[in-house]
N, C-alpha and C positions, 0 to 999 in steps of 0.2 A: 660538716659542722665541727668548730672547734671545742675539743672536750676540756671542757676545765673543772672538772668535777675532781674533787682532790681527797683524800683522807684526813680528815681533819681530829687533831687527837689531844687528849688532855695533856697537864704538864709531867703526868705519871710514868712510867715506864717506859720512857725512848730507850730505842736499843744504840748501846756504846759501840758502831761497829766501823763506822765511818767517819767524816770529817766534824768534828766539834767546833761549829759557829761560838766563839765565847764569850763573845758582846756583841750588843745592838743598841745605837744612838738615833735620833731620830732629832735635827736641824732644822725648824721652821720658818721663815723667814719671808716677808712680803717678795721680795726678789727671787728665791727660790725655797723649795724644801730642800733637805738632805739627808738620807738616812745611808749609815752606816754600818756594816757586817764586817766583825774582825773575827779570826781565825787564825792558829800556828801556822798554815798551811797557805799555798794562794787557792782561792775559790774560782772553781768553775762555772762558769754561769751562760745563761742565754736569757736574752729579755727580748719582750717582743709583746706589743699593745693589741688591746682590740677592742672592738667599738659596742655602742646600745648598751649596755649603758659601757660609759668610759673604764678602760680597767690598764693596769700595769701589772704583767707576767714575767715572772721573774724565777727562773729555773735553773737551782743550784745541784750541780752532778757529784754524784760520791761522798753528798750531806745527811746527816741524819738528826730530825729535829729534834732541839734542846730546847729547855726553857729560855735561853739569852734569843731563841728566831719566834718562839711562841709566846714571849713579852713585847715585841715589838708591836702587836696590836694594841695593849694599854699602854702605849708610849706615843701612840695620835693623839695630838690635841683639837676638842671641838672647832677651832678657831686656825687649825689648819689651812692655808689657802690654797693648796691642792689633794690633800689627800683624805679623805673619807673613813678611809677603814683599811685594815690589813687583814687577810687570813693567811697561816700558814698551816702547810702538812705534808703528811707523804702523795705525792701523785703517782709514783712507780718504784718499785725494787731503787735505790741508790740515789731519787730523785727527791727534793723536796721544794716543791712551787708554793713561793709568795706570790699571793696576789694582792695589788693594790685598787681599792676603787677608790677612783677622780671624782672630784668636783668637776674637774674641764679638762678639756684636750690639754693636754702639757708637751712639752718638748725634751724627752728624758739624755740623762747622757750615765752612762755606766763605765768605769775606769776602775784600776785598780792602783794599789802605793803599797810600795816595799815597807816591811819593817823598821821604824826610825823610832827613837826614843819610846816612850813606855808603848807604844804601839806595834802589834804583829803583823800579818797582813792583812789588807785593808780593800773591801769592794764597797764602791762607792756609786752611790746612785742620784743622780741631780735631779729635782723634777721641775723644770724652766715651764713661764708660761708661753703660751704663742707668740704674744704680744708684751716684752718687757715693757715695767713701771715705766715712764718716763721722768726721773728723779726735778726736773725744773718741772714741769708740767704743776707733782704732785706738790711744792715747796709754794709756785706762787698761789697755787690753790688754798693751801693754810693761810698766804698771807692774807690774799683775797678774802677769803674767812674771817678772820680775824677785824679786817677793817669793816666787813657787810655786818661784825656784831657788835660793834663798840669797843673789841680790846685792843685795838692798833696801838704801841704806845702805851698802855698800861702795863706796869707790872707784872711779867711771868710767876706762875707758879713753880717754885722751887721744888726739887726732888726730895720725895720725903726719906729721912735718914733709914738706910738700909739695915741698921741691926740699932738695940735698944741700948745705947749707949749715953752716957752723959754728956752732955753737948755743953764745949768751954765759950765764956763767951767770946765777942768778938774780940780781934785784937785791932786798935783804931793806931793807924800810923801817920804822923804830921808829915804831908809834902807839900812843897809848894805847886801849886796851881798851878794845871795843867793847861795847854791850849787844848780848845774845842778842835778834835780832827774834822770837824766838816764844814770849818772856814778856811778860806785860804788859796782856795783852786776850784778853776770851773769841773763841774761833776759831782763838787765834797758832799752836796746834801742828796745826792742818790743813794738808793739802797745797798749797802756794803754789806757781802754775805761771806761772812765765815766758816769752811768745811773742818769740821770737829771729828777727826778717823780715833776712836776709843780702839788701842792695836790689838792684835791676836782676833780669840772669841772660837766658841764651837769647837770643832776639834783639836784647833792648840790653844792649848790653856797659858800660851807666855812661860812667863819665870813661876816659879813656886816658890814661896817663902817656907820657913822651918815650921810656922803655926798653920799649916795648912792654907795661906793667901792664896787664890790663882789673879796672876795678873789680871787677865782679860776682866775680872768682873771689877775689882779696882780700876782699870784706867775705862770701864764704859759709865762708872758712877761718877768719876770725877770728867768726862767728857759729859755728861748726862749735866749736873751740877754748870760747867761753863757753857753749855748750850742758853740756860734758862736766865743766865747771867747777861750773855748778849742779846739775850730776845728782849731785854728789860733795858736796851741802848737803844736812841732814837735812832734810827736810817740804820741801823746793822740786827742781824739775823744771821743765823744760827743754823747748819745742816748737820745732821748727825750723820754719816758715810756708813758707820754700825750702828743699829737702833737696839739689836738685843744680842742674845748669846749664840751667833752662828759665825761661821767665816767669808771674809770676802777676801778673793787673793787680791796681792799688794798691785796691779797694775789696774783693777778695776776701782781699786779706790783713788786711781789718779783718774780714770776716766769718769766716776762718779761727780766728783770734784769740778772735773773740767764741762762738766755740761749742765751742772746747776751754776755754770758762770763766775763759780768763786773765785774773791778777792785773795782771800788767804787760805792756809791749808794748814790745821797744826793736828798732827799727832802724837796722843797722849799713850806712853807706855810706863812702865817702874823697873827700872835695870835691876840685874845680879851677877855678882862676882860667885867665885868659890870658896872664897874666904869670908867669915860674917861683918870684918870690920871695916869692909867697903861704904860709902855712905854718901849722902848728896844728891842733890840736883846738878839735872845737866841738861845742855841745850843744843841740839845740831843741825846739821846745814848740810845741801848736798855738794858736793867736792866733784869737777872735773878730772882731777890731775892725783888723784890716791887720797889717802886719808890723814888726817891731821898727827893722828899718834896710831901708836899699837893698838892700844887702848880702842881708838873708833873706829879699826881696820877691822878688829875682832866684834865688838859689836853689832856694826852694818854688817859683816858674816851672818850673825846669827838669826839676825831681826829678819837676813835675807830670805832665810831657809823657812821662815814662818808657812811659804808656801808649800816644803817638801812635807809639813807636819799636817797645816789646815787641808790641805789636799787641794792638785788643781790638775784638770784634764790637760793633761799636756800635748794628746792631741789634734784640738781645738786651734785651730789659729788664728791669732789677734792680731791684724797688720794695724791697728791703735797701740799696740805697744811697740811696733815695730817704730813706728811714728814718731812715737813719744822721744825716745831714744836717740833719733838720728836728727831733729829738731834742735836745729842753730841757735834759736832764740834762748836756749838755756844759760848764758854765761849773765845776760842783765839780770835774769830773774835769780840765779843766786845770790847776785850783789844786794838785792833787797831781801830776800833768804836772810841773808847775813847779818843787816839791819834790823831786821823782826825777830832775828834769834837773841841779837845783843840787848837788844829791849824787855822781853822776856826772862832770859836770864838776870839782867840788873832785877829784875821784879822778885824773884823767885830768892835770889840771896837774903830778900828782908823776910824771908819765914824761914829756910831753912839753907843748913851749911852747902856750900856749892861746890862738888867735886874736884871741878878745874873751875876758874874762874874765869874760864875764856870758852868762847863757842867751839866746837872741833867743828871737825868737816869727812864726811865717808861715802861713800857710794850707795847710801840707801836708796833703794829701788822704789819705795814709797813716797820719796823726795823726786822722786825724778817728771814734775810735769815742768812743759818749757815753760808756760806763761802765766804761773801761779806761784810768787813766793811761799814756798814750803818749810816748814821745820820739824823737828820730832823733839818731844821733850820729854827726856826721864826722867819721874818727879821725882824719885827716889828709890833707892836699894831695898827694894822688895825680901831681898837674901839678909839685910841688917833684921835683927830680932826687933829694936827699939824702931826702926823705920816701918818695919811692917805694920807694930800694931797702930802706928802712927797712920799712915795709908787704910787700915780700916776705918777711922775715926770720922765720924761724917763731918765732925768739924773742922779738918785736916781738908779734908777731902774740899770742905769751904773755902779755905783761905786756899787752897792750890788753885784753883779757880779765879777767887779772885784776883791772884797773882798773874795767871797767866793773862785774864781779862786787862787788867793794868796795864801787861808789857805790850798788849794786840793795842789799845787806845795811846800809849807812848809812842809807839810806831806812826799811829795815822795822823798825830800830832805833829810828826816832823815830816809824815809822808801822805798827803792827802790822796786818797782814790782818784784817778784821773775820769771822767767824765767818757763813756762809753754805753752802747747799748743792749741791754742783756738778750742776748741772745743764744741759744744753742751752741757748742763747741761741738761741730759734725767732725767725726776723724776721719 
């Protein structure tokens, strides 16, 4: 029989003799949990399940418990969707076993990541379910909902303003009259579904502004804000790729994307420079042939690396990204990339000043699905003082929304949906 009987011990008097665990996070996410153990040191570890009831064993060598591995239990939330409860403590001289008890059998994966920015080393534990969500399955299920209760077509409920701030009112801007994007070509009045990726989240926090901003929770409330914008447009709907504050590496949010059938793909970030008096909107497109400036060579660097911070099992092999990548059909869908960025941007100029006034182009990895015009848009320099507090401002956070909402219906204005059957994107 296996012994899992362990020393379980207050937050009093651990002995200082071994490795010091000095953070523990804890990632909840319908798609997966995450809990993370950072250390000076790399952590040694052995994991290893067992059954009646479900448990995850998790046995770190040459650690000694701190309060950062004996908070991790009040760090589950009731609403967890695999994990129950954590104990830790000593199980032998030098050892100290977490254990996890499931809701369900999970599918765990354990890795580790070097030292990168404010982070030490990093043991990382994923707890997958058996059976992943099926991201179209659960979408037409809302819509289906939605129409079985009467709100098809009515009015979304807006995201309530995230801090107690004075709300400016609108700003009404006189344009001429748009065409209706869903006359004009057979298809136009099918369901057009726009994939809204809010970038960063969970373990990489993005850009940091000087008043303490973290991007990630900025670009998921103004992703959060145009979801509710398009749910409130006839025949178009709205998928959120990020629903809350955890990470999804950048090749799953193309495969996300590609299998709820999306029409469009925009990713909402707030860029930063080193210097404060960087500023502006900016708009981009993914580039075969290098990048448009220094400028967006550096950027699509950085926005690359999202995944050496968010952390991704590099063992794991994805022949969907492999896919992705070597798929011909990329050169038309940038050409409309391009069109849906220039629209976008013309939008974005009538709130706030625009960087370059012309779309770049870079190698972002996030841009990269063949058959989905994609763009990334930085709404603003996070790093500028006046931009930031601007980006907290729920009213800010309004009109970027409805900005970008404008430039998605300019587009379909000159580019109707072509007329297909929603079906699964199998890689």
């Amino acid at each position: 029989m296996l012994w899992l009987d362990v020393l379980f011990l207050t937050r009093s008097g651990f002995a200082q003799t071994g490795v010091q665990v000095t953070a523990s996070r804890v990632w909840p996410a319908r798609d997966y949990t995450r809990i993370t153990l950072e250390a000076r040191v790399p952590l040694q570890h052995n994991l290893f399940s067992v059954k009646d009831p479900e448990r995850l064993v998790l046995d770190l060598e040459g650690v000694e418990v701190t309060a950062a591995l004996t908070e991790l239990a009040d760090k589950i939330a009731a609403d967890d969707p695999y994990v129950k409860a954590v104990r830790v403590g000593r199980f032998k001289p030098g050892t100290v076993r977490v254990v996890l008890d499931l809701k369900a059998e999970v599918n765990p994966q354990a890795f580790t990541l070097a030292p990168i920015g404010d982070y030490g080393h990093r043991l990382v534990l994923d707890l997958y379910p058996l059976t992943p969500p099926d991201p179209l399955l659960a979408f037409l299920e809302k819509v289906e909902s939605q129409r079985g209760s009467g709100t098809e077509g009515t009015p979304a409920a807006r995201p309530a303003p995230e801090a107690a701030e004075t709300r400016q009112p609108a700003v009404t801007r006189d344009k001429p009259a748009r065409a209706d994007p869903r006359k004009g070509r057979a298809g136009a009045n099918r369901l057009v579904i726009v994939a809204v990726d809010a970038g960063h989240g969970g373990e990489d926090p993005g850009a940091r502004g000087r008043g303490g901003t973290y991007e990630k929770n900025v670009t998921l409330a103004i992703a959060r804000r145009l979801k509710a914008r398009i749910d409130q447009e006839p025949n178009m709907r709205a998928v959120l790729i990020r629903e809350g504050d955890y990470y999804i590496p950048l090749h799953m949010r193309v495969q996300k994307a590609r299998r709820v059938n999306a029409d469009l793909f925009v990713s909402v970030h707030a860029d930063a420079f080193i210097k404060p008096h960087a500023r502006g909107s900016s708009v981009f497109a993914l580039s075969e042939s290098g990048a448009t400036s220094v400028a967006a060579s550096w950027l699509a660097k950085r926005e690359n690396e999202a995944d050496l911070i968010g952390g991704v099992n590099l063992d794991v092999q994805d022949p969907y990204l492999k896919q992705t990548l070597l798929d011909l059909s990329q050169t038309a869908t940038i050409n409309d990339s391009l069109k849906l960025a220039k629209s976008v941007l013309a939008e974005l100029g009538e709130i706030n000043t625009l960087h370059k006034p012309h779309v770049e182009q870079a190698g972002f990895a996030v841009l990269k699905s063949p058959d989905i015009p994609s763009i990334l848009v930085e709404t603003a320099f996070i790093s500028n003082p006046q931009e930031e507090r601007r980006l907290r401002d729920p009213a800010y956070q309004d009109k970027m929304a409805d900005a970008i909402l404008a430039g998605i219906k300019r587009y379909f204005a000159k580019n109707p949906p072509l007329s297909r059957d929603r079906v699964v994107q199998n890689p």
